[in-house]
mmCIF file as Biopython writes it, N, C-alpha, C and O atoms, coordinates in Angstrom:
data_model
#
loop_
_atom_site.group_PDB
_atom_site.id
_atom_site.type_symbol
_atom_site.label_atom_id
_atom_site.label_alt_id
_atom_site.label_comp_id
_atom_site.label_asym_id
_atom_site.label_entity_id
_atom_site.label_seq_id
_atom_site.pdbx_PDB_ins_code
_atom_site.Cartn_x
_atom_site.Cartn_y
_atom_site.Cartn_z
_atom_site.occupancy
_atom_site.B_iso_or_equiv
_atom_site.auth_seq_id
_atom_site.auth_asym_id
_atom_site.pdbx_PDB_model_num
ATOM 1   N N  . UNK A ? 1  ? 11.200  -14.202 12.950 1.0 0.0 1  A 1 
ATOM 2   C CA . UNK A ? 1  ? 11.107  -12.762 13.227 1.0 0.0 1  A 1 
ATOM 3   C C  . UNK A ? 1  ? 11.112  -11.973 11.911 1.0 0.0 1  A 1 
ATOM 4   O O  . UNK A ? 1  ? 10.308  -11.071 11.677 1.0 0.0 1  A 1 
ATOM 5   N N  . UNK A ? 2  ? 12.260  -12.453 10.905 1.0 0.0 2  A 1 
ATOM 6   C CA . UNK A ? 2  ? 11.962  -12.117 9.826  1.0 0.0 2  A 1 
ATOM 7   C C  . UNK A ? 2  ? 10.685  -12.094 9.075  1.0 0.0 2  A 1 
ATOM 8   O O  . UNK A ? 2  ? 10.435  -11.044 8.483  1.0 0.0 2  A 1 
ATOM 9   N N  . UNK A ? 3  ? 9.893   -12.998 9.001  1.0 0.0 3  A 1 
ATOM 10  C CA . UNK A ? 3  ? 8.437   -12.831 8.399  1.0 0.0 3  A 1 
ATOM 11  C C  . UNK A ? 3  ? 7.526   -11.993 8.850  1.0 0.0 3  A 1 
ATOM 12  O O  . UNK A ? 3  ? 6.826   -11.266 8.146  1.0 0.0 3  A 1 
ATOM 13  N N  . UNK A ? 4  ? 7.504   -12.098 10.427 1.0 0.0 4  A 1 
ATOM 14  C CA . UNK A ? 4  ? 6.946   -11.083 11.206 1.0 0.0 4  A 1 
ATOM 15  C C  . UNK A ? 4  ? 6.802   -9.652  10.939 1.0 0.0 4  A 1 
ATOM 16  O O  . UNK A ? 4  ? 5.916   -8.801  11.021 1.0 0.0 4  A 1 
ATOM 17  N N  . UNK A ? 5  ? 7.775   -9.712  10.659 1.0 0.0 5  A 1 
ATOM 18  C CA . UNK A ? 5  ? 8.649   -7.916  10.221 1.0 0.0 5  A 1 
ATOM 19  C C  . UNK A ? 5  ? 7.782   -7.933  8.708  1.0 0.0 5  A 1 
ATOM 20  O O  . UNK A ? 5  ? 6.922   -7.071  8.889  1.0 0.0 5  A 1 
ATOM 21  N N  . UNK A ? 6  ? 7.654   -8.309  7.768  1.0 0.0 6  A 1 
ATOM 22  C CA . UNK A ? 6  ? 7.846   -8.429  6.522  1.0 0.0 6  A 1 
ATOM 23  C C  . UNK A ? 6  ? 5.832   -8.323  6.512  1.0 0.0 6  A 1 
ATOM 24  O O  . UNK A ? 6  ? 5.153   -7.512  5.882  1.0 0.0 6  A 1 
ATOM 25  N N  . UNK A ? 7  ? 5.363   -9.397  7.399  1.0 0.0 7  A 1 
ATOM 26  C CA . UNK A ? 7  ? 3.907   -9.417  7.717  1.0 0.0 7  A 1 
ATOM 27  C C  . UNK A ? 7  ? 3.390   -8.076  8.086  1.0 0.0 7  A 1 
ATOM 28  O O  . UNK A ? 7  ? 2.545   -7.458  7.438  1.0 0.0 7  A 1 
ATOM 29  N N  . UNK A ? 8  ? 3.918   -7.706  9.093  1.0 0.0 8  A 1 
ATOM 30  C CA . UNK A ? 8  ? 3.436   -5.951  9.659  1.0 0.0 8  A 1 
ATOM 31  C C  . UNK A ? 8  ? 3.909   -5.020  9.253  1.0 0.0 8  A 1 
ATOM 32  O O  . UNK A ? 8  ? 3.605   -3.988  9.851  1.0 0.0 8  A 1 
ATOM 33  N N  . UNK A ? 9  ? 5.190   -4.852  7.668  1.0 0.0 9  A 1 
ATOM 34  C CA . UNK A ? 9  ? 5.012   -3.980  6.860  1.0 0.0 9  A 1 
ATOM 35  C C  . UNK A ? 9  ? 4.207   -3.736  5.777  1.0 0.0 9  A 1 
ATOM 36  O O  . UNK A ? 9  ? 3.796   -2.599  5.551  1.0 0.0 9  A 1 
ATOM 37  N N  . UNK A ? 10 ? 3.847   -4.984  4.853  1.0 0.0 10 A 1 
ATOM 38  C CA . UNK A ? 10 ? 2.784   -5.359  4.388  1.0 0.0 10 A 1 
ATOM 39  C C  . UNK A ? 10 ? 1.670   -4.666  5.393  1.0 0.0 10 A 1 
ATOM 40  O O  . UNK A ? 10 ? 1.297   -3.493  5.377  1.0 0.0 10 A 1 
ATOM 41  N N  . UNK A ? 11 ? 1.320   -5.553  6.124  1.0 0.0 11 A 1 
ATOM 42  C CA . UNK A ? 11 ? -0.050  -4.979  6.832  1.0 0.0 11 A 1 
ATOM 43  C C  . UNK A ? 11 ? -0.389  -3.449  6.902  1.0 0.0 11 A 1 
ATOM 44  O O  . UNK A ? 11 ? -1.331  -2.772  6.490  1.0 0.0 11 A 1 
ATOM 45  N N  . UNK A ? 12 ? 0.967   -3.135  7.710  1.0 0.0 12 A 1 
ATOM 46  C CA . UNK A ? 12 ? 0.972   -1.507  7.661  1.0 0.0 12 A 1 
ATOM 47  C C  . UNK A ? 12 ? 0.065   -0.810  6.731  1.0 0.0 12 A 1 
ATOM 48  O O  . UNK A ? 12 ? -0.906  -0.072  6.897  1.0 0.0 12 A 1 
ATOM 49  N N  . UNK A ? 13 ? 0.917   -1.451  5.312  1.0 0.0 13 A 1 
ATOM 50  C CA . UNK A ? 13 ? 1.015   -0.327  4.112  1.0 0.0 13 A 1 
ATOM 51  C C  . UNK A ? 13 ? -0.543  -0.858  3.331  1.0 0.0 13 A 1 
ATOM 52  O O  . UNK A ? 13 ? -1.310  -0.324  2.530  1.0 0.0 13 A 1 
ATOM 53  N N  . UNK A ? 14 ? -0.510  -2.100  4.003  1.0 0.0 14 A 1 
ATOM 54  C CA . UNK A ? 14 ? -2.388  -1.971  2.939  1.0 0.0 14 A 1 
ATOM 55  C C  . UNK A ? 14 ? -3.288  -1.241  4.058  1.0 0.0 14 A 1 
ATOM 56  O O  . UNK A ? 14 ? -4.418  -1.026  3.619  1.0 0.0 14 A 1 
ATOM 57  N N  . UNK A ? 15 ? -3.096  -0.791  5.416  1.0 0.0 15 A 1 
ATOM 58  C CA . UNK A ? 15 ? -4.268  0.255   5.700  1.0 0.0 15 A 1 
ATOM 59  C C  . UNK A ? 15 ? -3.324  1.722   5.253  1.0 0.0 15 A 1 
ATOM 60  O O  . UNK A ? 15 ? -4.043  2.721   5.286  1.0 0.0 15 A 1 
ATOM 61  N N  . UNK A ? 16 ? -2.626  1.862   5.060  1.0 0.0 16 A 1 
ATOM 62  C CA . UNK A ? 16 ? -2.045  3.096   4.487  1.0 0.0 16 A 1 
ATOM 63  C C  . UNK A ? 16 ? -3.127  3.477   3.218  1.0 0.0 16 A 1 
ATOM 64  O O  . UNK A ? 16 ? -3.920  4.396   3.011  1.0 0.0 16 A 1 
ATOM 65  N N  . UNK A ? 17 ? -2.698  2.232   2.482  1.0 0.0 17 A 1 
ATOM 66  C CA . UNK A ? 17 ? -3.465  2.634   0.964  1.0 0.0 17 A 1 
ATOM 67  C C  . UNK A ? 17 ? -4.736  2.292   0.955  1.0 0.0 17 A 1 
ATOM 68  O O  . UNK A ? 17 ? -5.257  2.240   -0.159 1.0 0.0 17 A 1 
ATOM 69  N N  . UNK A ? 18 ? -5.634  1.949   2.217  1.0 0.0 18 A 1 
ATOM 70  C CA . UNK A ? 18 ? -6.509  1.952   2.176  1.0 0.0 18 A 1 
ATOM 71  C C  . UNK A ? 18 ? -7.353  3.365   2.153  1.0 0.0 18 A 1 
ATOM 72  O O  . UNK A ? 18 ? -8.052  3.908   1.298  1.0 0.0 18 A 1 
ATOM 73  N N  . UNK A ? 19 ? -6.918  3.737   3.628  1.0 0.0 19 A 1 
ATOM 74  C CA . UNK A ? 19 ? -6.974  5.004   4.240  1.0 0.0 19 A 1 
ATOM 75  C C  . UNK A ? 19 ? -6.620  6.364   2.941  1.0 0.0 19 A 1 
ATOM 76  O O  . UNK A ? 19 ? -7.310  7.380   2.849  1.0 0.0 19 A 1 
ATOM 77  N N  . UNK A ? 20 ? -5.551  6.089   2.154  1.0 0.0 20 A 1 
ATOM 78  C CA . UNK A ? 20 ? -5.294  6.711   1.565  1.0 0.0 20 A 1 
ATOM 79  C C  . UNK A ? 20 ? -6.827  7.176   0.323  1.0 0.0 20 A 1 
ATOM 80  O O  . UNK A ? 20 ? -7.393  8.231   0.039  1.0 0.0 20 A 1 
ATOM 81  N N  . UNK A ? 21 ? -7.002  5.605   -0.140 1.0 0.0 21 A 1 
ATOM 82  C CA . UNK A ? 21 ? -8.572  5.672   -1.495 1.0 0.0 21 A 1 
ATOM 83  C C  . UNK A ? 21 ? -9.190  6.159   -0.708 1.0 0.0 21 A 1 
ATOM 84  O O  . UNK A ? 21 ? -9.671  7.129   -1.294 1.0 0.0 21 A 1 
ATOM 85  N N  . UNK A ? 22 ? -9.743  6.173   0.854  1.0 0.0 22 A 1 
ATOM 86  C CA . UNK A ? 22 ? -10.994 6.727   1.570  1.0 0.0 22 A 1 
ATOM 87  C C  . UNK A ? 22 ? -10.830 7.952   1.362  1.0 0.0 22 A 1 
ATOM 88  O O  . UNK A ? 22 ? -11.750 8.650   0.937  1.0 0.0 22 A 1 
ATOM 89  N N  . UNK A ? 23 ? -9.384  8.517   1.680  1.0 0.0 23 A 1 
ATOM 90  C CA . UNK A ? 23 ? -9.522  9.945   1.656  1.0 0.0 23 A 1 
ATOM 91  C C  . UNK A ? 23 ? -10.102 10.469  0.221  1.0 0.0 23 A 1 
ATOM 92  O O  . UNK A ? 23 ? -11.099 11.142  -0.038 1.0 0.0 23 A 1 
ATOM 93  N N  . UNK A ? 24 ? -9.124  9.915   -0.583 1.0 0.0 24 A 1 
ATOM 94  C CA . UNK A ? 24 ? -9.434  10.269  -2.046 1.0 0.0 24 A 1 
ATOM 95  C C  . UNK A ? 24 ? -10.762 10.517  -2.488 1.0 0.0 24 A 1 
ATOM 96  O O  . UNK A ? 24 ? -11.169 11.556  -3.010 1.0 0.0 24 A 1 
ATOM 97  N N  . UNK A ? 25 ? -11.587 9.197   -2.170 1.0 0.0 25 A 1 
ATOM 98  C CA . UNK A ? 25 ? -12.980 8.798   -2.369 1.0 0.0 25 A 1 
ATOM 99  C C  . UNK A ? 25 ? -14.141 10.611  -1.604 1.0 0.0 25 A 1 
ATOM 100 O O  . UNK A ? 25 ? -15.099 11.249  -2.041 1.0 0.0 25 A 1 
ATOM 101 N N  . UNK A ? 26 ? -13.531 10.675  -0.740 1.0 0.0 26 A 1 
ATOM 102 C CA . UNK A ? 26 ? -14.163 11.992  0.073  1.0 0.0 26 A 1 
ATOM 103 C C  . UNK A ? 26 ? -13.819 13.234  -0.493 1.0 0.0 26 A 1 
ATOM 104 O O  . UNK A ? 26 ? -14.512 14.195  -0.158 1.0 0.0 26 A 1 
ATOM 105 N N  . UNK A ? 27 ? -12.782 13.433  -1.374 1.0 0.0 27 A 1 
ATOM 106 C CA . UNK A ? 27 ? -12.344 14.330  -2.105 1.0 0.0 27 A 1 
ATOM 107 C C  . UNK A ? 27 ? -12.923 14.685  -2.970 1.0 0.0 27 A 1 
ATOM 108 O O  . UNK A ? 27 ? -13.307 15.837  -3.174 1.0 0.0 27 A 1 
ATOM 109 N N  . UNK A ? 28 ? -13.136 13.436  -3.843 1.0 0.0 28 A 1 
ATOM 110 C CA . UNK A ? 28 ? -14.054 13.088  -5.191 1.0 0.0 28 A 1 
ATOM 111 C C  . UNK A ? 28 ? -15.271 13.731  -4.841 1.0 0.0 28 A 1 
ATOM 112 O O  . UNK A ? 28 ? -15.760 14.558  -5.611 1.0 0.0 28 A 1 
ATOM 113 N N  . UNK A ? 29 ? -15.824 13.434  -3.736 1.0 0.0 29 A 1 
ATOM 114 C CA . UNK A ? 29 ? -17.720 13.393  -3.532 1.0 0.0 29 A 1 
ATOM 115 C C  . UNK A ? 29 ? -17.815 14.684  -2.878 1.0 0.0 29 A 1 
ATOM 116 O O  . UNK A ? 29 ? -18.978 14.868  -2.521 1.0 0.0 29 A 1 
ATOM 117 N N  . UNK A ? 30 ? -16.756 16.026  -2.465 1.0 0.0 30 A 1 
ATOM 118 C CA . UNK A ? 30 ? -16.844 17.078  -2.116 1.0 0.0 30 A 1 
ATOM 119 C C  . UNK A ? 30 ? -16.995 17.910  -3.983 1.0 0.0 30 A 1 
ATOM 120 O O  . UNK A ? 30 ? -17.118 19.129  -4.108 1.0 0.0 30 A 1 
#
């Protein structure tokens, strides 16, 4: 359960910072 947890915060946080460069990226090109 422990890894689990540890797997889907990880996971979480790389579409976080994904989502995050997209926005950025759309910022840039405005």
């Amino acid at each position: 359960m422990n890894l689990k947890r540890i797997f889907l915060q990880k996971y979480r946080t790389d579409i976080f910072n994904t989502l995050l460069i997209v926005f950025l990226q759309c910022l840039l090109c405005k």
